[in-house]
VOPA-309791 format. One line per field, with one value per residue (C-alpha): residue in one letter; chain; x, y, z. Coordinates in nm, 3 decimals. Each point is the difference from the previous one (the first is absolute). Layout:
<atoms>
resn: [A | ...]
chain: [A | ...]
x: [X | ...]
y: [Y | ...]
z: [Z | ...]
</atoms>
This chain:
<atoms>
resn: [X | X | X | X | X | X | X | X | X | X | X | X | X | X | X | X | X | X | X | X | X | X | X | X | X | X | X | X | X | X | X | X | X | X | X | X | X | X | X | X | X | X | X | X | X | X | X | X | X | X | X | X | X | X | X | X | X | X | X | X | X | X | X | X | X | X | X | X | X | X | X | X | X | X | X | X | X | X | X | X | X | X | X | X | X | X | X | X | X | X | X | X | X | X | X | X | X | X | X | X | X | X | X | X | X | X | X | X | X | X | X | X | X | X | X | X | X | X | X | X | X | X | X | X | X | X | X | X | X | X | X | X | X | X | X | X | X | X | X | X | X | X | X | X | X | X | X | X | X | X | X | X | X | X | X | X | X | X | X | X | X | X | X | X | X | X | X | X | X | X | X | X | X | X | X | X | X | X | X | X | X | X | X | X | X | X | X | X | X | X | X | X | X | X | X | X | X | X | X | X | X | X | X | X | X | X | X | X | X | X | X | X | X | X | X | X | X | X | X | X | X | X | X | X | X | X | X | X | X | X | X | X | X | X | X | X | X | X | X | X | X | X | X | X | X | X | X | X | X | X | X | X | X | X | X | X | X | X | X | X | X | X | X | X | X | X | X | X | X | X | X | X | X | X | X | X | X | X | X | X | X | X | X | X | X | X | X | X | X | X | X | X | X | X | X | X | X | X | X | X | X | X | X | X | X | X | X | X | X | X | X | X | X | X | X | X | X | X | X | X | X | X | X | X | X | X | X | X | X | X | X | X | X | X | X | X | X | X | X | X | X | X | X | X | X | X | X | X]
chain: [A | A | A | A | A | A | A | A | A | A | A | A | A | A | A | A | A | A | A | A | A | A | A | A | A | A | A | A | A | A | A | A | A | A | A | A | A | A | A | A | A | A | A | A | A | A | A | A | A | A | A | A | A | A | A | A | A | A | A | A | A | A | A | A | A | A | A | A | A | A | A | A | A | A | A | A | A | A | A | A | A | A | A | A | A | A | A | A | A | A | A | A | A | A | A | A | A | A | A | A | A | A | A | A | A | A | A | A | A | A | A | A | A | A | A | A | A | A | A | A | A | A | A | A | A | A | A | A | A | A | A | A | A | A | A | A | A | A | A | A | A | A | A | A | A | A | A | A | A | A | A | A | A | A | A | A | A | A | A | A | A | A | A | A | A | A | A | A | A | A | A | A | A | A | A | A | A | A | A | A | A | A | A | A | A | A | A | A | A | A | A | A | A | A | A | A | A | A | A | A | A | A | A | A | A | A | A | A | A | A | A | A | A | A | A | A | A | A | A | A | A | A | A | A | A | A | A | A | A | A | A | A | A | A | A | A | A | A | A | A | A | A | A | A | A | A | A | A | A | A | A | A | A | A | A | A | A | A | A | A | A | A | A | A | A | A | A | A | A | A | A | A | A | A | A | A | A | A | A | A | A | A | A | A | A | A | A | A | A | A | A | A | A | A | A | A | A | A | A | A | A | A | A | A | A | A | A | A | A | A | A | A | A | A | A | A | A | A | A | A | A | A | A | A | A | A | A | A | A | A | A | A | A | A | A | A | A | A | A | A | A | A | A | A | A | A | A | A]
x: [-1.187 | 0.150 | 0.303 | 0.347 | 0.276 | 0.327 | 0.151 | 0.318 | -0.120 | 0.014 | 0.356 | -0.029 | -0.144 | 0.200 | 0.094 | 0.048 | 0.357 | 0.071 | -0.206 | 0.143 | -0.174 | 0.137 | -0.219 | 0.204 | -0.217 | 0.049 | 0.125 | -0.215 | -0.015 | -0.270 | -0.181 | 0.006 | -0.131 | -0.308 | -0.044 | -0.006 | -0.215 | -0.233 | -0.027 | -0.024 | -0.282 | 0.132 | 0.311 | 0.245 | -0.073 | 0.071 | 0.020 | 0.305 | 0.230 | 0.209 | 0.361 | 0.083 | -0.073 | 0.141 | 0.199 | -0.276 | -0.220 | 0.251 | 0.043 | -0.350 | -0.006 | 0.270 | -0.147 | -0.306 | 0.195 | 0.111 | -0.302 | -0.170 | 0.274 | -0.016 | -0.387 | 0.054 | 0.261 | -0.262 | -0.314 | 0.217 | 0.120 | -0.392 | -0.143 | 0.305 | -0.071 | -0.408 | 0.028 | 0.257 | -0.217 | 0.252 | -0.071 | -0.209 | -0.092 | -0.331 | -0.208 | -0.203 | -0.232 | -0.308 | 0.102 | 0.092 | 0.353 | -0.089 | -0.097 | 0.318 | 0.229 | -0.159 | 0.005 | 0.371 | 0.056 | -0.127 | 0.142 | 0.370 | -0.031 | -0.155 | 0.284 | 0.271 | -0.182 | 0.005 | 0.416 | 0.049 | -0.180 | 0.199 | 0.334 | -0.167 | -0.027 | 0.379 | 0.123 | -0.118 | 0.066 | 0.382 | -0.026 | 0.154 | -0.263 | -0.069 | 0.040 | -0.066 | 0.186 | -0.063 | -0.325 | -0.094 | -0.397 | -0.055 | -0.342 | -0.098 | -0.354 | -0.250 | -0.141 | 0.289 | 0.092 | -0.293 | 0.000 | 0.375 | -0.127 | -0.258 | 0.261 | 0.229 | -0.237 | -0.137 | 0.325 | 0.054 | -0.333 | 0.106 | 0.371 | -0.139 | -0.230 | 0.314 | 0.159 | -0.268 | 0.042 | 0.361 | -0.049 | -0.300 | 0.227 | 0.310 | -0.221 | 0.049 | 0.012 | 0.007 | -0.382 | -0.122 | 0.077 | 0.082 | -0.244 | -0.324 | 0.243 | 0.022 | -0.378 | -0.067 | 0.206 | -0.120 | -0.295 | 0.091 | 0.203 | -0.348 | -0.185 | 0.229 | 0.038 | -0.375 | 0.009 | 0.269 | -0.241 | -0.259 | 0.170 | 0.082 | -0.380 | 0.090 | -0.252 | 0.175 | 0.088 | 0.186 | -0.037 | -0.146 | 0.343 | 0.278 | 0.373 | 0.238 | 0.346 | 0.343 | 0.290 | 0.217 | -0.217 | -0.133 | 0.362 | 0.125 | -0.290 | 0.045 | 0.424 | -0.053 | -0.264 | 0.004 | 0.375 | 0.233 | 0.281 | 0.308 | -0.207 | -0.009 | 0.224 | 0.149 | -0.161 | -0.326 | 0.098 | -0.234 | 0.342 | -0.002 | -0.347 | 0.122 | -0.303 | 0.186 | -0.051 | -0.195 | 0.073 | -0.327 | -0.305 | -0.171 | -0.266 | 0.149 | -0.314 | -0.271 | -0.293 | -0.030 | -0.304 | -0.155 | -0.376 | -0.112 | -0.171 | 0.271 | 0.327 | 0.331 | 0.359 | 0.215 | 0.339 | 0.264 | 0.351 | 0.212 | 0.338 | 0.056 | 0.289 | -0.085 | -0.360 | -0.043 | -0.144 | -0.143 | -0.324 | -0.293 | -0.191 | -0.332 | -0.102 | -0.423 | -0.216 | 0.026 | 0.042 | 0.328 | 0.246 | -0.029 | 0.296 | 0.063 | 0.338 | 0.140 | 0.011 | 0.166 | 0.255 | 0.178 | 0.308 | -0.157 | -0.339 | -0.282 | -0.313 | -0.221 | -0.354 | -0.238 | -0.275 | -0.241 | -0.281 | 0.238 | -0.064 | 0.048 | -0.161 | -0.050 | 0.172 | 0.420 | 0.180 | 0.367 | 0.235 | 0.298 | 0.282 | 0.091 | 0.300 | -0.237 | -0.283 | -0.233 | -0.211 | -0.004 | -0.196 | -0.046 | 0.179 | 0.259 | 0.119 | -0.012 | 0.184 | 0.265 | 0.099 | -0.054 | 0.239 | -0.134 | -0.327 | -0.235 | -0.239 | -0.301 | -0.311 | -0.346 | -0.296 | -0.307]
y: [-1.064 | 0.092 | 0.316 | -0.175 | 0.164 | -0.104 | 0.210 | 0.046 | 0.182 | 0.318 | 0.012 | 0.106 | 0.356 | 0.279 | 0.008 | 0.291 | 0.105 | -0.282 | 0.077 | -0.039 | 0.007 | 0.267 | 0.041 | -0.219 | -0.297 | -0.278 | 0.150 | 0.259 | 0.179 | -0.064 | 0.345 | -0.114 | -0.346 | 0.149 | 0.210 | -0.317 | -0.178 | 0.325 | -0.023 | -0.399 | -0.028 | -0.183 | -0.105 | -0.247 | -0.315 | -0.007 | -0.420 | -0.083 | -0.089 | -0.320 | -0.032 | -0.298 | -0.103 | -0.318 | 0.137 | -0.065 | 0.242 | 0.270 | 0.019 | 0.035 | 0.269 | 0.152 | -0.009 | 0.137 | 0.310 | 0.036 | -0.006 | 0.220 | 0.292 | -0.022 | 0.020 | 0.275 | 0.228 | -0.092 | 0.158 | 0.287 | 0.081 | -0.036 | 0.214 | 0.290 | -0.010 | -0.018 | 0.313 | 0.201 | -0.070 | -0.120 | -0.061 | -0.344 | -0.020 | 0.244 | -0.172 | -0.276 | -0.135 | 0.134 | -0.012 | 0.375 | 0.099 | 0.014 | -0.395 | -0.075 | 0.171 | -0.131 | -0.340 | 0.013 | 0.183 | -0.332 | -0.259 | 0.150 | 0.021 | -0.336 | -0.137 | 0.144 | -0.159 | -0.292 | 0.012 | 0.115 | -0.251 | -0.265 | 0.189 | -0.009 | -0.407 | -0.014 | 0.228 | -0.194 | -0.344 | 0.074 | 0.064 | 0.217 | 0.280 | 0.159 | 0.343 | 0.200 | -0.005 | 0.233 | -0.077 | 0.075 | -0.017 | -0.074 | 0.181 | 0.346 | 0.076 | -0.091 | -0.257 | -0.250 | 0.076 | -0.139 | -0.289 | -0.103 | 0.066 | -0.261 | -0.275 | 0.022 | -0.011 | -0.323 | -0.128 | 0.111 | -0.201 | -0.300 | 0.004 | 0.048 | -0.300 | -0.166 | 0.174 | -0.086 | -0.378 | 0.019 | 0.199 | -0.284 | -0.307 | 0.195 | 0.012 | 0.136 | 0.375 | 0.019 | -0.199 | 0.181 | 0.364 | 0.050 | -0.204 | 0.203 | 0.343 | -0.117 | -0.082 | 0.380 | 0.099 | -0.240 | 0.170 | 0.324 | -0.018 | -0.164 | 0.286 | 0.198 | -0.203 | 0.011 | 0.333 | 0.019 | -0.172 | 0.185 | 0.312 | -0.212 | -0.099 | -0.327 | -0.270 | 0.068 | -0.385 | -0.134 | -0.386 | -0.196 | -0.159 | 0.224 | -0.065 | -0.141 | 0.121 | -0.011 | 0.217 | -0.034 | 0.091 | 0.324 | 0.033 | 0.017 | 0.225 | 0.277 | -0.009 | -0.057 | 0.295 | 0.202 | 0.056 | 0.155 | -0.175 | 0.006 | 0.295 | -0.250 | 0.109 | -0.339 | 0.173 | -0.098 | -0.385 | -0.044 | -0.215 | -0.196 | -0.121 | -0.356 | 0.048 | -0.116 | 0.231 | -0.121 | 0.108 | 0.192 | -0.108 | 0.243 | -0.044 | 0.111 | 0.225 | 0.154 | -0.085 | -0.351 | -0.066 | -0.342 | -0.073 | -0.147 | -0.293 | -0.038 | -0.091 | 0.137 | 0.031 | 0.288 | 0.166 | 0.037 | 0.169 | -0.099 | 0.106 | -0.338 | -0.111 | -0.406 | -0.012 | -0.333 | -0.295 | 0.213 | 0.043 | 0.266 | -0.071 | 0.182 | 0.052 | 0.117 | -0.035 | -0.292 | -0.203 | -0.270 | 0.214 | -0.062 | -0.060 | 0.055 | -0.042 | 0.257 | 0.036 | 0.218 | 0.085 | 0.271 | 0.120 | 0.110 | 0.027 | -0.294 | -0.063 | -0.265 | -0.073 | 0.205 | -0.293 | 0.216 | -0.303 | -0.234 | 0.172 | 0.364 | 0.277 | 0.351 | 0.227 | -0.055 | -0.291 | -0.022 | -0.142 | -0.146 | -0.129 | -0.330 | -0.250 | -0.281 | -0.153 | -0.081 | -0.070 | 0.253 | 0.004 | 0.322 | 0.386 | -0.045 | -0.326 | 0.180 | 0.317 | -0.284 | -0.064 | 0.335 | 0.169 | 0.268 | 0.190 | 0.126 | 0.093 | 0.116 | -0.037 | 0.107 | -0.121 | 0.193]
z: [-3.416 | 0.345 | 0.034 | 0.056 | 0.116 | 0.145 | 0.300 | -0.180 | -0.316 | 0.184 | 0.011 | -0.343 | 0.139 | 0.099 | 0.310 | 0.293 | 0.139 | 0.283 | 0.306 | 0.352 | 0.332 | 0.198 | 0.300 | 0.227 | -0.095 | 0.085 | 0.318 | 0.061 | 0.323 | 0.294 | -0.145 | -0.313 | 0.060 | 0.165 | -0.265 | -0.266 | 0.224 | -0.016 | -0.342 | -0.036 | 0.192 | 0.292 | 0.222 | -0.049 | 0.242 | 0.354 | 0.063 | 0.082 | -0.312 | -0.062 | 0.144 | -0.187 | -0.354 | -0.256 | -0.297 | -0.231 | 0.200 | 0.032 | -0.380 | -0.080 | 0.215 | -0.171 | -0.328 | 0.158 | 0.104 | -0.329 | -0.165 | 0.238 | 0.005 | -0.387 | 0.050 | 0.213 | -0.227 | -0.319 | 0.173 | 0.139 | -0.362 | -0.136 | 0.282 | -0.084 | -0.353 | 0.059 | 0.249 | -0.221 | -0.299 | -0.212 | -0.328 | -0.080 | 0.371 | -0.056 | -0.116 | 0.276 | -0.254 | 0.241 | 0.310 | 0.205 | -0.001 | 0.437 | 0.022 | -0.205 | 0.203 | 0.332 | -0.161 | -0.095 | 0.345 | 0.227 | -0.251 | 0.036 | 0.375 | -0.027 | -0.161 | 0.203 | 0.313 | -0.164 | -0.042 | 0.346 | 0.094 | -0.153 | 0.083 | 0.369 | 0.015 | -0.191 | 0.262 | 0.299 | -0.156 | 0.003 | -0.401 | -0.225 | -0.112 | -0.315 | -0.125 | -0.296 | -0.357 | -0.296 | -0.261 | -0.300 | -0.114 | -0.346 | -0.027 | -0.159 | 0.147 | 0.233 | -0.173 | -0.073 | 0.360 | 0.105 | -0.257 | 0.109 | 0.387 | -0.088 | -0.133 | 0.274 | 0.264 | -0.155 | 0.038 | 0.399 | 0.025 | -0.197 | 0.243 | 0.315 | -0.053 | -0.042 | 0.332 | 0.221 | -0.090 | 0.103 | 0.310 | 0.123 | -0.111 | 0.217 | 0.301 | 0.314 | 0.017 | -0.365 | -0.046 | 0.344 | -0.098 | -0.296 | -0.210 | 0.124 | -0.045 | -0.372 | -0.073 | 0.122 | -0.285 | -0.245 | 0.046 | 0.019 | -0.342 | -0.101 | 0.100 | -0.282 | -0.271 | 0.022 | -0.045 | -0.280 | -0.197 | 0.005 | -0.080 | -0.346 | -0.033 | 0.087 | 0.209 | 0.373 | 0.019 | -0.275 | 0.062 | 0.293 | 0.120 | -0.068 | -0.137 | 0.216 | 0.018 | 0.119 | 0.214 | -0.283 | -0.275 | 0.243 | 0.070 | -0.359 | -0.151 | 0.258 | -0.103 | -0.365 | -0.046 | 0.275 | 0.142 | -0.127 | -0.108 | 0.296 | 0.191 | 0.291 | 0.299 | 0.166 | 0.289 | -0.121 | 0.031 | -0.330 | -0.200 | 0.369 | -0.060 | -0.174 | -0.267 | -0.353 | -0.286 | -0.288 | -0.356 | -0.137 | -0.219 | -0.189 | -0.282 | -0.346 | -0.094 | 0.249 | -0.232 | 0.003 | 0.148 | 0.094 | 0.066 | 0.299 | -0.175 | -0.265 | -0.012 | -0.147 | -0.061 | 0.158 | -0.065 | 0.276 | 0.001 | 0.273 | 0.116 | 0.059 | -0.233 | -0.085 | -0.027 | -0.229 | 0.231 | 0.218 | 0.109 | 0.102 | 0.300 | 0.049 | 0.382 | 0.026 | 0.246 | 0.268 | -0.268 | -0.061 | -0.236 | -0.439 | -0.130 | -0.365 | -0.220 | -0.148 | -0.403 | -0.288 | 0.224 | -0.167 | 0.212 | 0.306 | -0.170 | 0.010 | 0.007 | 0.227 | 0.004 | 0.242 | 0.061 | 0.200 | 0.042 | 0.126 | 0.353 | -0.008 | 0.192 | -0.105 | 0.218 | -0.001 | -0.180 | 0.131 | -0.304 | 0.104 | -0.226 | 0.146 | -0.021 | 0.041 | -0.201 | 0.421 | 0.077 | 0.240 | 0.304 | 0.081 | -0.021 | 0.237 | -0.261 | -0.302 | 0.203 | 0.093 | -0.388 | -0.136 | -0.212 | -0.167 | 0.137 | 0.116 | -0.266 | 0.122 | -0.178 | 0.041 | -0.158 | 0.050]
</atoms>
């Protein structure tokens, strides 16, 4: 029997007031970009940056941003409430309170450098940049932050795969800078998702290929769970982005949990109204997505099978509620006839 858990569960947890960065990030000044770079370990890169970039390109960089100043805001709420020793963020499970808050301290920083970075490329490709909206973190302690850390970081790693394919197909100054820009983070984010899961006991590396992904789905998780609804100034060009919103996909209990040699059924909700002849498609590994139908629909309940040995990985399953039987190819496909999603699964 392997844990299961679907991203999306946790919105069922009380949340904290809205949190807003207030800092001046994502427009910091010159002192206070040294002083992130300090604390990141490192400076942002001096090569010299695109000046030109295809749509396609510019919107993945977009999302990027997005997902980064989110990234940013959640690890600046987690280090407050770690170094104000609010309740449910005491406890560290073995590690010292010091190597926590060091920890927390570099991954923030590294975060913002990471959205600067991307503002940085926007900014000198003619494009509109990013700012910063207000979130809300559905997580009570240090523990589910860390869990829910772990999830959407499998996710960045799943959508930049999927980035860095469309940035070496665009060519030009897209393939030539930014593609090696992106494999430094892949590994970086690598480096902490690593990490994440060993401060849940977990083996470090969940699976030997790991999930692919998707803009939209990256795009739609961070606005479903993580912003606050209208807290976006039009300033922040986030509603410019183009990225359509999906309806959402949760599981209907928490404590279903499939084995990793066995298969079973699951239980969605959706928000999506018409459900019947639709389907769930299943995204793991490097492997071509499952597709399943859906059954007992009940209103905007349903069920649909999770086959787990007809090519899963452990690590993250994306579900996806699709208008479209497939096959599908690949993420960006399944992304392309999405309705209602993501759900986020991991299988450990």
């Amino acid at each position: 029997m392997v844990k299961f858990t679907l991203l999306l569960a946790f919105v069922g947890l009380a949340a904290a007031a809205p949190f807003k960065l207030n800092n001046g990030f994502p427009n910091p000044s010159p002192s206070a970009i040294a002083q992130i770079e300090k604390e990141a370990g490192g400076t942002l890169p001096n090569t010299p940056l695109p000046t030109s970039l295809k749509a396609n390109a510019v919107q993945s960089l977009q999302v990027i941003a997005v997902n980064e100043i989110f990234e940013a805001a959640y690890f600046s709420s987690l280090l407050h409430n770690v170094t104000h020793n609010v309740d449910g963020y005491t406890d560290f499970d073995g590690l010292s309170r010091d190597y926590v808050i060091k920890s927390l301290t570099q991954i923030r920083a590294q975060e913002e450098m990471h959205a600067l970075g991307a503002n940085a490329i926007l900014k000198s490709a003619g494009a509109k940049t990013i700012g910063s909206c207000n979130y809300m973190f559905p997580v009570t302690d240090f523990k589910s932050a860390i869990t829910l850390a772990a999830t959407f970081t499998d996710l960045v790693l799943g959508t930049l795969q999927n980035v860095n394919q469309g940035f070496a197909l665009d060519g030009g100054q897209a393939a030539e800078g930014l593609v090696p820009l992106l494999d430094s983070i892949i590994g970086q984010e690598g480096e902490q998702d690593g990490a994440y899961r060993l401060i849940q006991r977990k083996v470090p590396s969940a699976a030997p290929f790991l999930t692919a992904a998707a803009g939209q789905f990256a795009f739609n998780a961070v606005d479903q769970l993580f912003i606050v609804p209208n807290s976006c100034p039009s300033s922040s060009n986030v509603s410019a982005i183009g990225i359509p919103a999906f309806k959402t996909l949760t599981l209907a209990t928490s404590s279903e949990k499939p084995c990793s040699t066995k298969d079973t059924t699951l239980t969605f909700k959706t928000s999506e109204s018409s459900v019947n002849g639709k389907h769930i498609a299943y995204i793991s590994g490097q492997n071509k997505p499952v597709v399943v139908p859906v059954e007992s629909v009940n209103g905007m309940e349903f069920k649909a099978s999770f086959p787990f040995t007809k090519g899963f990985s452990k690590g993250l399953t994306v579900a996806a509620l699709v208008n479209s039987a497939g096959p599908f190819m690949n993420a960006a496909e399944v992304a392309n006839s999405t309705v209602a999603g993501p759900g986020l699964i991991e299988v450990d």
